[in-house]
Structures are given as C-alpha cells and as structure tokens.
Backbone as XML, in Angstrom:
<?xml version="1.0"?>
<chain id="A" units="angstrom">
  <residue number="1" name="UNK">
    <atom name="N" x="0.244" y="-9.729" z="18.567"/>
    <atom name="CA" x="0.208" y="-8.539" z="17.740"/>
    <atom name="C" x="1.087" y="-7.495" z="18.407"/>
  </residue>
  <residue number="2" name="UNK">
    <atom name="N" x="2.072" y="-7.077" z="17.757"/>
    <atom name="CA" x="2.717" y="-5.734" z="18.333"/>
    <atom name="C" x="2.547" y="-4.416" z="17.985"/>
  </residue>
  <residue number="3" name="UNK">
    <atom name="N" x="2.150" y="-4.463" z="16.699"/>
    <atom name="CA" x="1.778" y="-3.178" z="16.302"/>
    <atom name="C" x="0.666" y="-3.421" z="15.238"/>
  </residue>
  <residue number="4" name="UNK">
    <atom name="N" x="-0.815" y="-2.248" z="15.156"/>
    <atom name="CA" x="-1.482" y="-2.224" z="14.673"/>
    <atom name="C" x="-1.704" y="-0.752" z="14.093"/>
  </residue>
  <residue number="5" name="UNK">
    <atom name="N" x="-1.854" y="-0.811" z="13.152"/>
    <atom name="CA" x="-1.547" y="0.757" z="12.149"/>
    <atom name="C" x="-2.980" y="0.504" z="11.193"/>
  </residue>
  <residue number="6" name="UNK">
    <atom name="N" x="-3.141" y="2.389" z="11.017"/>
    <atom name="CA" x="-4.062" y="2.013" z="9.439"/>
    <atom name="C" x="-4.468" y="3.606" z="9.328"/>
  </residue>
  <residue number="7" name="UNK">
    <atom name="N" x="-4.942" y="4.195" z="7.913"/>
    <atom name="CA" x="-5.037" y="5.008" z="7.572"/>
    <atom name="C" x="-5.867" y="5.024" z="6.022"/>
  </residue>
  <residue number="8" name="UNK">
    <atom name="N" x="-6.330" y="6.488" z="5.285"/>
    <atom name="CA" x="-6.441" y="6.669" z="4.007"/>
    <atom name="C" x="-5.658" y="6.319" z="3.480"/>
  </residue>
  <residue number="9" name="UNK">
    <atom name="N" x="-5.717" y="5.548" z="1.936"/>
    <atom name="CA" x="-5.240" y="5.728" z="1.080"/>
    <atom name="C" x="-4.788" y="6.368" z="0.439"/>
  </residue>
  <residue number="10" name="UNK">
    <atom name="N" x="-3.636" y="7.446" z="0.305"/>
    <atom name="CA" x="-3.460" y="8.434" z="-0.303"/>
    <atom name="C" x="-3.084" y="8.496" z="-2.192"/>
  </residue>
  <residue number="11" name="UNK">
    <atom name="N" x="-3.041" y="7.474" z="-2.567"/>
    <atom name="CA" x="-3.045" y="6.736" z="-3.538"/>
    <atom name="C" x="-1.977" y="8.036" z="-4.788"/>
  </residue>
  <residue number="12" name="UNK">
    <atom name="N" x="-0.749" y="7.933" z="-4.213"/>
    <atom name="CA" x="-0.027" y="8.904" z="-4.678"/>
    <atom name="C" x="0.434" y="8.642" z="-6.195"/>
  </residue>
  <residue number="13" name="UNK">
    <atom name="N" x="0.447" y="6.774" z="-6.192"/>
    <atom name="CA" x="1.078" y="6.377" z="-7.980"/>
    <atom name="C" x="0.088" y="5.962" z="-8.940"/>
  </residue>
  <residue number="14" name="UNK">
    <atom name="N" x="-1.263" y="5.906" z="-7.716"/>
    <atom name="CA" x="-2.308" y="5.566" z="-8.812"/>
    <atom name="C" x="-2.185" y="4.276" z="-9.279"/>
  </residue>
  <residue number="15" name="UNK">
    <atom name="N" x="-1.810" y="3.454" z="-8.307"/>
    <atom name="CA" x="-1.742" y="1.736" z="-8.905"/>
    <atom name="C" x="-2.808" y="1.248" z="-7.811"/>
  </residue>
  <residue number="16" name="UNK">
    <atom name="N" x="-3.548" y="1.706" z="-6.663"/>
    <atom name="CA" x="-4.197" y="1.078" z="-6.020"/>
    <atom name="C" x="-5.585" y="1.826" z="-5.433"/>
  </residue>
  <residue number="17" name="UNK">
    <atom name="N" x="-6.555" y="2.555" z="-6.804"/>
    <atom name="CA" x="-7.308" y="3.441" z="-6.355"/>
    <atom name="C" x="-8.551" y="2.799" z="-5.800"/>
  </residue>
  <residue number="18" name="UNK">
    <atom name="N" x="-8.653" y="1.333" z="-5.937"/>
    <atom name="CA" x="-9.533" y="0.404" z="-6.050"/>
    <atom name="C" x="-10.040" y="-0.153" z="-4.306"/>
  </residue>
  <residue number="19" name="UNK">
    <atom name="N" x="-8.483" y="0.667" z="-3.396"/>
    <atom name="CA" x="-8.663" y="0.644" z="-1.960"/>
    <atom name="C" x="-8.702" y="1.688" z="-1.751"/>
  </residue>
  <residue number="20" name="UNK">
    <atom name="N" x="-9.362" y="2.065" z="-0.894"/>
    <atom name="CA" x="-9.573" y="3.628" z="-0.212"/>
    <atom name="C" x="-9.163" y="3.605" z="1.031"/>
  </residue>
  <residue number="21" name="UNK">
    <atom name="N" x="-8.462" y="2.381" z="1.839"/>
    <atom name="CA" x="-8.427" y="2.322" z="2.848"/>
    <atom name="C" x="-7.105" y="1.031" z="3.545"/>
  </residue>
  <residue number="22" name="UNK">
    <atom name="N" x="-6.198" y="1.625" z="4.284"/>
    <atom name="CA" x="-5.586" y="0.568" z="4.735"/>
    <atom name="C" x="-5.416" y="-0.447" z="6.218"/>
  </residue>
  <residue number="23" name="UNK">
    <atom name="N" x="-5.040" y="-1.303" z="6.397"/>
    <atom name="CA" x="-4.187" y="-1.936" z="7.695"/>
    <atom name="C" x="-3.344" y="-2.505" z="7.684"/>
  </residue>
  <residue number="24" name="UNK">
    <atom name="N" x="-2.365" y="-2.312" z="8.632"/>
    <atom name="CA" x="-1.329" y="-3.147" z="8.840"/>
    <atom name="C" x="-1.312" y="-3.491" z="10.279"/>
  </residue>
  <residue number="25" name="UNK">
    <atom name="N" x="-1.061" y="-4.716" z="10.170"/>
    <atom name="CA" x="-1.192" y="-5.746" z="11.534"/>
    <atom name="C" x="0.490" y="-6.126" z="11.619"/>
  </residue>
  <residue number="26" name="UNK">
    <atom name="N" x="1.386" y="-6.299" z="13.026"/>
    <atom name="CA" x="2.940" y="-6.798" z="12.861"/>
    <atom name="C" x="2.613" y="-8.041" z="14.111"/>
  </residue>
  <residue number="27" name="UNK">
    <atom name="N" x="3.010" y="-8.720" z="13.788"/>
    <atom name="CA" x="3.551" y="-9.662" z="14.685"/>
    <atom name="C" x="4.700" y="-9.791" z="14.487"/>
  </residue>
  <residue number="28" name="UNK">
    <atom name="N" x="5.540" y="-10.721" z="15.723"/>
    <atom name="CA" x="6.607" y="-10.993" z="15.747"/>
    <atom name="C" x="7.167" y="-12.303" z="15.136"/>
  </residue>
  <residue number="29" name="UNK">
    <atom name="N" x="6.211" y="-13.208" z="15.110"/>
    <atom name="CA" x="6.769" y="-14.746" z="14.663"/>
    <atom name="C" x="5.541" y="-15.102" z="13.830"/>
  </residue>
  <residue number="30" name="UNK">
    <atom name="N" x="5.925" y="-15.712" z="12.873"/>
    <atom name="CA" x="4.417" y="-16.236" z="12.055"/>
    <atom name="C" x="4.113" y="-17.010" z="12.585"/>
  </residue>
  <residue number="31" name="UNK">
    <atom name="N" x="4.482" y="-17.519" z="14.095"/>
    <atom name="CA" x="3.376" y="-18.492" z="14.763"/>
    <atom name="C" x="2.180" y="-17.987" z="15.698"/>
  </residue>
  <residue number="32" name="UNK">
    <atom name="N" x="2.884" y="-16.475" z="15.810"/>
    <atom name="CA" x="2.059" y="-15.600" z="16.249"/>
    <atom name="C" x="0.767" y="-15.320" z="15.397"/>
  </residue>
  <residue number="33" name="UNK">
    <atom name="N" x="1.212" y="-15.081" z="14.009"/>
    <atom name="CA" x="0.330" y="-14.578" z="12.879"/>
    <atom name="C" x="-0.862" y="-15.971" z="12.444"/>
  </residue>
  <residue number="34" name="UNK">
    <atom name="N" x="-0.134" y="-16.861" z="12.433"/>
    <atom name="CA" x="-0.935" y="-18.202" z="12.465"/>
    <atom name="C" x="-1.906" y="-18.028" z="13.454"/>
  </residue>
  <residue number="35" name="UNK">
    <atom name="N" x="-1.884" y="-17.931" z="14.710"/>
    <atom name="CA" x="-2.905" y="-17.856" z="16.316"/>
    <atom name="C" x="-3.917" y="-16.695" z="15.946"/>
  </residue>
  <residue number="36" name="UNK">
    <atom name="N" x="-3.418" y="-15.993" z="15.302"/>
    <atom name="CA" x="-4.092" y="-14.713" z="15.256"/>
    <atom name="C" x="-5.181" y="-14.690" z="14.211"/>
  </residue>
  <residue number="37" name="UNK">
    <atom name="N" x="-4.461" y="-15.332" z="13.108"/>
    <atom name="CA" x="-5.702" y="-15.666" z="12.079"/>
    <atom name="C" x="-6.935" y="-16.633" z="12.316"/>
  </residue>
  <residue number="38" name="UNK">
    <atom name="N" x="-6.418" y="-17.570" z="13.582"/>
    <atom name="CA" x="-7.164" y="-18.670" z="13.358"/>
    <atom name="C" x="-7.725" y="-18.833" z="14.482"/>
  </residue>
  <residue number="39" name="UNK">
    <atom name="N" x="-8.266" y="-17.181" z="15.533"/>
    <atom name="CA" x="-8.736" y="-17.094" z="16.397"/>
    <atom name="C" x="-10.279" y="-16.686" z="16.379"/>
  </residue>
  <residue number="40" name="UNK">
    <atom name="N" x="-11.190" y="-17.068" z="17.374"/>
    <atom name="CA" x="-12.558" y="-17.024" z="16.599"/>
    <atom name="C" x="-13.020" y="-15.171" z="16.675"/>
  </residue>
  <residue number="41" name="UNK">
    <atom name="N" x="-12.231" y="-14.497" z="17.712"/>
    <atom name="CA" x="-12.867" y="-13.239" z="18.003"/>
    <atom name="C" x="-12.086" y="-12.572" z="16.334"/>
  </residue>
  <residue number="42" name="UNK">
    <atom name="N" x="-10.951" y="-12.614" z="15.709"/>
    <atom name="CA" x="-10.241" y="-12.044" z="14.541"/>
    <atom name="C" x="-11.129" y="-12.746" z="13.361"/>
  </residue>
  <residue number="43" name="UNK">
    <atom name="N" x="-11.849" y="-13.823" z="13.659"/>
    <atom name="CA" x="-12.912" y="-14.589" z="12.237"/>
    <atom name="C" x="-14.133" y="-13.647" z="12.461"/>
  </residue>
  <residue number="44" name="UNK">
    <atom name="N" x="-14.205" y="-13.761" z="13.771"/>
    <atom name="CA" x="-15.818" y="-12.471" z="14.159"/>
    <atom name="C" x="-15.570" y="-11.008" z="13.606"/>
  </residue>
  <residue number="45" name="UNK">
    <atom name="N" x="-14.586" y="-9.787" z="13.565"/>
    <atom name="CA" x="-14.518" y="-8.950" z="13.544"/>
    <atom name="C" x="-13.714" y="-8.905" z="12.092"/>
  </residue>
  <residue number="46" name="UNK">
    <atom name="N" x="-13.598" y="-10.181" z="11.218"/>
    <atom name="CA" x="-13.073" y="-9.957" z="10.049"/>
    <atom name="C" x="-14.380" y="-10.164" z="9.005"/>
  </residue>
  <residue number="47" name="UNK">
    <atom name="N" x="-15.299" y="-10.579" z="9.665"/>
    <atom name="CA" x="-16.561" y="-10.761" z="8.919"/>
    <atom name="C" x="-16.923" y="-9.285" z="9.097"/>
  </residue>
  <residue number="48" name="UNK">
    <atom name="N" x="-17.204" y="-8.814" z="10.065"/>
    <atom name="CA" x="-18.052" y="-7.347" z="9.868"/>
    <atom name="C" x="-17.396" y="-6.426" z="9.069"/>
  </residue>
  <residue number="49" name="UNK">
    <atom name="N" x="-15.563" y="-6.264" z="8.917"/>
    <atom name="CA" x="-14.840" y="-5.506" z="8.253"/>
    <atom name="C" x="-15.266" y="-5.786" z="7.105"/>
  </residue>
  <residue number="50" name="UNK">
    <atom name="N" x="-15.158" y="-7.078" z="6.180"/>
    <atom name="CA" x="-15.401" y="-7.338" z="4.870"/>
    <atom name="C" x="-17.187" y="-7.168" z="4.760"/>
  </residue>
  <residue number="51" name="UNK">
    <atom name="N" x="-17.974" y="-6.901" z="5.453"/>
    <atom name="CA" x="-19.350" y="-6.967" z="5.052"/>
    <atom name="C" x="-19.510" y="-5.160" z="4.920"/>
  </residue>
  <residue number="52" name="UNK">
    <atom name="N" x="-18.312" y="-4.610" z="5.539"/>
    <atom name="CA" x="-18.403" y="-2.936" z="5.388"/>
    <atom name="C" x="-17.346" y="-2.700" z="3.900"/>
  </residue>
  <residue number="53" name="UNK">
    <atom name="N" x="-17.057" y="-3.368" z="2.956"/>
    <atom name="CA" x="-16.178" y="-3.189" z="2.192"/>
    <atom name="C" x="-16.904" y="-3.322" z="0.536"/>
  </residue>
  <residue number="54" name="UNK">
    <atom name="N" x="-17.158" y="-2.617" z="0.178"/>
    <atom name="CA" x="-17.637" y="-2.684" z="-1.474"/>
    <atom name="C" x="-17.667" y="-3.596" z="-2.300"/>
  </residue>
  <residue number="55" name="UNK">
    <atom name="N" x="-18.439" y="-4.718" z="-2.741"/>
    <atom name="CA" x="-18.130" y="-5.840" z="-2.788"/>
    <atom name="C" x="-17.956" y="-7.160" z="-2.108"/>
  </residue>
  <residue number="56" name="UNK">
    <atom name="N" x="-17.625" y="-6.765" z="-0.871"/>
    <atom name="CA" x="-17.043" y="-7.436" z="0.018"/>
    <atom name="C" x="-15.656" y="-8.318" z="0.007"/>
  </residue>
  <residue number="57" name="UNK">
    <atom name="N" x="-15.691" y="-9.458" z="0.330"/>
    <atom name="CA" x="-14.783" y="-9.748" z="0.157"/>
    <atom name="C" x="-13.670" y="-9.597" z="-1.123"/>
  </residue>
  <residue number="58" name="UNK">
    <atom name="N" x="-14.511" y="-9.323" z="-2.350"/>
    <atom name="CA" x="-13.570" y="-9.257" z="-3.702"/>
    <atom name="C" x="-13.393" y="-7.663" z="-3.542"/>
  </residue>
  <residue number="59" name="UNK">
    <atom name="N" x="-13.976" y="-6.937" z="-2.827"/>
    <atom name="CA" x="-13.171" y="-5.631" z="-2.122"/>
    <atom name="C" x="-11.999" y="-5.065" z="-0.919"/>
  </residue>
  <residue number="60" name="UNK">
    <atom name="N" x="-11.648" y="-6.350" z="-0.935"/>
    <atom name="CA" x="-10.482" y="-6.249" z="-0.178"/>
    <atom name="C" x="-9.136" y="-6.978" z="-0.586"/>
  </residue>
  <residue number="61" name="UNK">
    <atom name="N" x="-7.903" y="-6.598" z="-0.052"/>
    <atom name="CA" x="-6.445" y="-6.986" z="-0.477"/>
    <atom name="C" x="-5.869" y="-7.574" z="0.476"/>
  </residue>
  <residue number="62" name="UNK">
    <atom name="N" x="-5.318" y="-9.112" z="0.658"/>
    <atom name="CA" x="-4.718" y="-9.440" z="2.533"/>
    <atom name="C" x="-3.113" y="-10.009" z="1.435"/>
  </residue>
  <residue number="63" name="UNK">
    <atom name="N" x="-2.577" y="-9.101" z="2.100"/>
    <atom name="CA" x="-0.883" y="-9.782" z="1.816"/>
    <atom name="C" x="-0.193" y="-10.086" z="2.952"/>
  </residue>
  <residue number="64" name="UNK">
    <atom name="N" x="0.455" y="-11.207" z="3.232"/>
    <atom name="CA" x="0.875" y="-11.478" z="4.529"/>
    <atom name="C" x="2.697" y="-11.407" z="4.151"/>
  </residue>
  <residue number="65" name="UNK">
    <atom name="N" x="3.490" y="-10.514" z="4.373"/>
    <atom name="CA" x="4.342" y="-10.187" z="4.449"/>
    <atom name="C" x="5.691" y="-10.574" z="5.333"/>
  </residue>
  <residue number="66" name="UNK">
    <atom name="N" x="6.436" y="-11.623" z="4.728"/>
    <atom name="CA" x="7.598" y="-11.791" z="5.615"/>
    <atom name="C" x="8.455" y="-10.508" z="5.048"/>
  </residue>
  <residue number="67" name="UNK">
    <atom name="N" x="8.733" y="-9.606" z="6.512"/>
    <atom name="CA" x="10.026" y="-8.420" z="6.385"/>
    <atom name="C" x="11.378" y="-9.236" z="6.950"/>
  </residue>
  <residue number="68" name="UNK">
    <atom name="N" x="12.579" y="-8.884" z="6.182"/>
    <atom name="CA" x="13.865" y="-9.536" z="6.371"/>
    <atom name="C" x="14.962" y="-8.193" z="6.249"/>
  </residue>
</chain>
C-alpha cells in the first residue's frame, strides 16, 4: 500500500448521495493489490467496515481501478 486517503462525500453532482463516505487505497502493482485483498488482517477489518455501513454490504461501492 502506498497511499491511503479518505474523506466526506461532498456529493457536488448528486450522482452518488447513496455514499456518505469515501476510500482510496494505491498500490503500486496489482500484485500488490492481489496480497492485500487476500490478506486475513484486510478480510478482518473489512468485515467490521461493512458491518458499520447501512445495509451493509449492499451499502458499499469497491472499484478497483487500473490508472494509466
């Protein structure tokens, strides 16, 4: 992980009022991002995030993003 970010939603266009809340996670190589997903302490602390989320899991958005 190299950089970990997150903040309010400021929901300026009104296409995503349905999150109130963001993160962004960067790695460097998606083999990185692979290790990271499929580590047991990121399965432990992704359960408590989604059990704090409205709905739960159908209250949350995961897009995994290749930047080029």
């Amino acid at each position: 992980m190299t950089a970990f970010r997150h903040g309010p939603n400021r929901e300026f266009e009104g296409l995503s009022r349905d999150y109130g809340y963001g993160l962004v996670v960067e790695f460097d190589k998606a083999s990185d991002l692979q290790g990271y997903a499929e580590h047991p302490e990121h399965k432990a602390i992704g359960e408590v995030l989604v059990s704090l989320c409205a709905g739960g899991v159908a209250g949350i958005q995961v897009s995994d993003i290749e930047v080029v």
